[in-house]
C-alpha positions in Angstrom: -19.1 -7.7 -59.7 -15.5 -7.2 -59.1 -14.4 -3.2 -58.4 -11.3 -1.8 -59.2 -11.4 -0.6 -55.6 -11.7 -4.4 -54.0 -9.1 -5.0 -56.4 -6.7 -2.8 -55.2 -7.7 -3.8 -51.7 -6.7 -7.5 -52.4 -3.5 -6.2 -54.0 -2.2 -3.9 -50.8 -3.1 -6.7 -48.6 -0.4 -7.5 -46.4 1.3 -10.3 -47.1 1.1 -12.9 -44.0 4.1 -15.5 -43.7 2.9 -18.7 -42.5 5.6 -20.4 -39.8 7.5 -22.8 -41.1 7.1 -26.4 -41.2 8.4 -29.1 -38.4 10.1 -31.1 -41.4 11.5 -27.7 -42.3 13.1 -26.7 -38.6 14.1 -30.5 -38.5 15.9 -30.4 -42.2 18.1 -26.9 -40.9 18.9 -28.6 -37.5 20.0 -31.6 -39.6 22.0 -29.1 -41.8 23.7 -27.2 -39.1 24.6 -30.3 -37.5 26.4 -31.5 -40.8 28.2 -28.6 -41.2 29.3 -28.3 -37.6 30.3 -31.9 -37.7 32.4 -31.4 -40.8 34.5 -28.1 -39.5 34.7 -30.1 -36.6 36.4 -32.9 -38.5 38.7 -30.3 -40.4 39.8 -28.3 -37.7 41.1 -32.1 -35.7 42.7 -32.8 -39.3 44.5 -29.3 -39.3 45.8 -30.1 -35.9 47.1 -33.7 -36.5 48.4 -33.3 -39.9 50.4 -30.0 -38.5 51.7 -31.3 -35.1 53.7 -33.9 -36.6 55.9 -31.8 -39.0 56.7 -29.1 -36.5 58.2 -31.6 -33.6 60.3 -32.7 -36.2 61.4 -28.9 -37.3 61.8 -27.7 -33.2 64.1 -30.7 -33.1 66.1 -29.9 -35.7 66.2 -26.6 -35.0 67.6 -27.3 -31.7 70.0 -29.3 -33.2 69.1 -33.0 -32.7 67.9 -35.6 -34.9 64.7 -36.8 -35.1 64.2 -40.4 -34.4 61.3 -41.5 -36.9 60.6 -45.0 -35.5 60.5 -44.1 -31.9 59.6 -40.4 -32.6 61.9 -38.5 -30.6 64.3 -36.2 -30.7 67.9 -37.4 -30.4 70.6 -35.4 -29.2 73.7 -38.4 -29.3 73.2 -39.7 -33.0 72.3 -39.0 -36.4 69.1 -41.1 -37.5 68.3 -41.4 -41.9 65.1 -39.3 -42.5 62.4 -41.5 -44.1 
């Protein structure tokens, strides 16, 4: 016969997490390595597409001109921008 009282027992019980799975720990490391990978990726993206432009403005603003092909500044003559 079920009681009330053994019901409420089974109700109050504390819940008990089991651990996680090892396909579960794999499937975050996996995860975490993705996303470290990809901000990895960005961040040497950020840097190349940005180095490029400001050479070109610190030459400029020290009154050179940039040499495109050879990709130095040039303080004698006046190279065509691209």
């Amino acid at each position: 016969m079920w009681s009330s009282t053994n019901y409420l027992r089974s109700m109050l019980k504390k819940y008990e997490k089991q651990p996680p799975n090892i396909w579960e720990r794999r499937l975050v490391v996996v995860f975490g390595a993705l996303f470290a990978i990809t901000v990895l990726l960005f961040a040497v993206w950020a840097v190349v597409l940005f180095v490029g432009p400001t050479s070109v403005d610190a030459c400029l603003d020290q009154g050179g001109s940039y040499d495109y092909e050879l990709q130095r500044c040039d303080f004698e003559s006046d190279h065509p921008a691209p």
